[in-house]
C-alpha positions as protocol buffer text, in pm:
chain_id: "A"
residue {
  index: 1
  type: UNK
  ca { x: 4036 y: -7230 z: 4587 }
}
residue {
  index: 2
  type: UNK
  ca { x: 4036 y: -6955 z: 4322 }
}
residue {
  index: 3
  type: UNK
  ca { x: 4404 y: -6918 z: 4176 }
}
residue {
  index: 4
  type: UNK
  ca { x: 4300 y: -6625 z: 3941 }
}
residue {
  index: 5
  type: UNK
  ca { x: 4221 y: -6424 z: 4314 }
}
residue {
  index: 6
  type: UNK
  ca { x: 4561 y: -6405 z: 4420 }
}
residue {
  index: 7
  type: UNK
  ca { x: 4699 y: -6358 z: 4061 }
}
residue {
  index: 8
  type: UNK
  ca { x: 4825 y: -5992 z: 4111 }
}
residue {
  index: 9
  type: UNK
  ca { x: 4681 y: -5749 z: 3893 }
}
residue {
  index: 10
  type: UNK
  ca { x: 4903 y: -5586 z: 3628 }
}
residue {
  index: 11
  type: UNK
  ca { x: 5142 y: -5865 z: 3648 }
}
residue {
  index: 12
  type: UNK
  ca { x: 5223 y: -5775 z: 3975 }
}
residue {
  index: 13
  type: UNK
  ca { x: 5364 y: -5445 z: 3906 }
}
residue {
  index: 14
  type: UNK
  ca { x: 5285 y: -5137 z: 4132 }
}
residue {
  index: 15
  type: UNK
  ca { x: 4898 y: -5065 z: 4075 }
}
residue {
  index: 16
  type: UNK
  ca { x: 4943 y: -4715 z: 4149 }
}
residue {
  index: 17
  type: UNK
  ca { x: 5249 y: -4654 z: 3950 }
}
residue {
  index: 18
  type: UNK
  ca { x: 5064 y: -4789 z: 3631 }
}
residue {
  index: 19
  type: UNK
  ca { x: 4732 y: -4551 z: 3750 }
}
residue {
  index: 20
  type: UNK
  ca { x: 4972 y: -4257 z: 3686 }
}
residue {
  index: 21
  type: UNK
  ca { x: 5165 y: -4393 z: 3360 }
}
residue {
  index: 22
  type: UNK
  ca { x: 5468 y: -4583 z: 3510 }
}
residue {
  index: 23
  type: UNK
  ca { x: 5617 y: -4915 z: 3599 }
}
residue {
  index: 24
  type: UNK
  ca { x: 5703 y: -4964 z: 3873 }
}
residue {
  index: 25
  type: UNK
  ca { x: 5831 y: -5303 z: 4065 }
}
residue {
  index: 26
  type: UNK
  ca { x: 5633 y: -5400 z: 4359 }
}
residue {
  index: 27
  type: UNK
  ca { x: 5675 y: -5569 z: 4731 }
}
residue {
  index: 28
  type: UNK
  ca { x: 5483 y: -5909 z: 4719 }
}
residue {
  index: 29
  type: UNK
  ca { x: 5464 y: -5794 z: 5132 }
}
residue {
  index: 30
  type: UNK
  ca { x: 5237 y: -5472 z: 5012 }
}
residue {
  index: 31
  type: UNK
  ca { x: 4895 y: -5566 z: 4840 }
}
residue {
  index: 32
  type: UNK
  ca { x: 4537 y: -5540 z: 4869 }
}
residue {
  index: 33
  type: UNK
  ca { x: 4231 y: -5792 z: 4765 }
}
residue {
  index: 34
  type: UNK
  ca { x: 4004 y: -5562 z: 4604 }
}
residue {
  index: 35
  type: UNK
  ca { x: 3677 y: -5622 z: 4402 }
}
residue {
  index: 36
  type: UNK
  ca { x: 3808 y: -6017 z: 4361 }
}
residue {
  index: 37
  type: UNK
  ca { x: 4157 y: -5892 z: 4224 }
}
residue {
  index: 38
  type: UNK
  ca { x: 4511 y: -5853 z: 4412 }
}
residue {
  index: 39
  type: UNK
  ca { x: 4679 y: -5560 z: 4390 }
}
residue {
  index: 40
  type: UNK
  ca { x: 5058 y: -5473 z: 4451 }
}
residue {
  index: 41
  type: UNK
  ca { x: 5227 y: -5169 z: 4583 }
}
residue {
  index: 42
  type: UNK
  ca { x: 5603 y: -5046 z: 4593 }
}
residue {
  index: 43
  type: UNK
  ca { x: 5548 y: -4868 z: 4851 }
}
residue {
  index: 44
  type: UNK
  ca { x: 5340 y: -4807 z: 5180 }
}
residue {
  index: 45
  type: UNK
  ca { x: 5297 y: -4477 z: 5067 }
}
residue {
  index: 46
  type: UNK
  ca { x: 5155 y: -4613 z: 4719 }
}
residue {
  index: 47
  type: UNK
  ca { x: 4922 y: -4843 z: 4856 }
}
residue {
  index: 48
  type: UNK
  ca { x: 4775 y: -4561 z: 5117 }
}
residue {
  index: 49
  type: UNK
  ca { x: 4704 y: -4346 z: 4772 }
}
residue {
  index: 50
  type: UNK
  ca { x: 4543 y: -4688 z: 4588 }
}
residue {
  index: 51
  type: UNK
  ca { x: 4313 y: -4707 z: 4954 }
}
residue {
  index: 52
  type: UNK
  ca { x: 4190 y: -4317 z: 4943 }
}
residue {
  index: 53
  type: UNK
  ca { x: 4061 y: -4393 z: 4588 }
}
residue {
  index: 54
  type: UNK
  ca { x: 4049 y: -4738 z: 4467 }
}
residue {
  index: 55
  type: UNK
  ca { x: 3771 y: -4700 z: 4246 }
}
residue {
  index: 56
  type: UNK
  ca { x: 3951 y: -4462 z: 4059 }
}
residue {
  index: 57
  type: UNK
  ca { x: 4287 y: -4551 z: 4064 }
}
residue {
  index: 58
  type: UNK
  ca { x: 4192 y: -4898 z: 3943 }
}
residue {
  index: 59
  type: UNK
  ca { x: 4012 y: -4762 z: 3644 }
}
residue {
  index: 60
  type: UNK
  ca { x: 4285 y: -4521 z: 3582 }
}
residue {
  index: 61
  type: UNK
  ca { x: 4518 y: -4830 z: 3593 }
}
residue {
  index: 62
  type: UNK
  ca { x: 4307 y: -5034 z: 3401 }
}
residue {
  index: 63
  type: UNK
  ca { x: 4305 y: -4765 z: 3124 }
}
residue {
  index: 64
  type: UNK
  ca { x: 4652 y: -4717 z: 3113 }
}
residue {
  index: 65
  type: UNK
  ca { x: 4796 y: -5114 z: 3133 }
}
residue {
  index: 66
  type: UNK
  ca { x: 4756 y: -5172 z: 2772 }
}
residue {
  index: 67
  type: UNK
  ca { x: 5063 y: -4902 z: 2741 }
}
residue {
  index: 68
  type: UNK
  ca { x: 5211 y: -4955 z: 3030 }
}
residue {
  index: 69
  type: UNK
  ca { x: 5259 y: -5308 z: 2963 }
}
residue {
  index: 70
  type: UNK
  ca { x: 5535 y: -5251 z: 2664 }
}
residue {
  index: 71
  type: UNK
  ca { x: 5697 y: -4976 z: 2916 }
}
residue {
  index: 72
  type: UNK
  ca { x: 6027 y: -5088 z: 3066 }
}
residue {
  index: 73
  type: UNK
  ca { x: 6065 y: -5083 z: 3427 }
}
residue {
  index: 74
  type: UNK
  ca { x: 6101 y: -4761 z: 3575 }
}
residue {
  index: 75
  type: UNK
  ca { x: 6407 y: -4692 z: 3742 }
}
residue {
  index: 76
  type: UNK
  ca { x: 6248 y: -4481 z: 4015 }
}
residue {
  index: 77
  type: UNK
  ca { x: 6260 y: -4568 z: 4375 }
}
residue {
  index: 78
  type: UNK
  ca { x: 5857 y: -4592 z: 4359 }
}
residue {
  index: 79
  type: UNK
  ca { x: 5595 y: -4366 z: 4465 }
}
């Protein structure tokens, strides 16, 4: 088995929320296994803008986690 697979990325907050600058909690019941990596949504509507572009929104989040990261949670109802 290969723990670090199901490790969600961005320490399981909303992979979309930190593509665009936030954070954002997620639903452990909304996720996709991309490129060897989990990835967590907070909402369906999230995750169906991570799936038109995950190339890009993964690079986008990847870019902007080092930020992010020190960023309290956002009190927004998610994406």
């Amino acid at each position: 088995m290969e723990p670090a697979k199901f490790t969600p990325s961005y320490q399981g907050y909303c992979a979309t929320a930190v593509a665009q600058g936030m954070k954002l909690a997620s639903s452990p019941e909304l996720f996709v296994v991309e490129g060897g990596k989990t990835y967590l949504f907070s909402t369906a509507q999230a995750k169906q803008m991570f799936e038109m572009d995950k190339k890009g929104t993964i690079a986008k989040a990847d870019a902007n986690w080092p930020k992010v990261s020190k960023m309290p949670v956002s009190k927004m109802g998610g994406l």
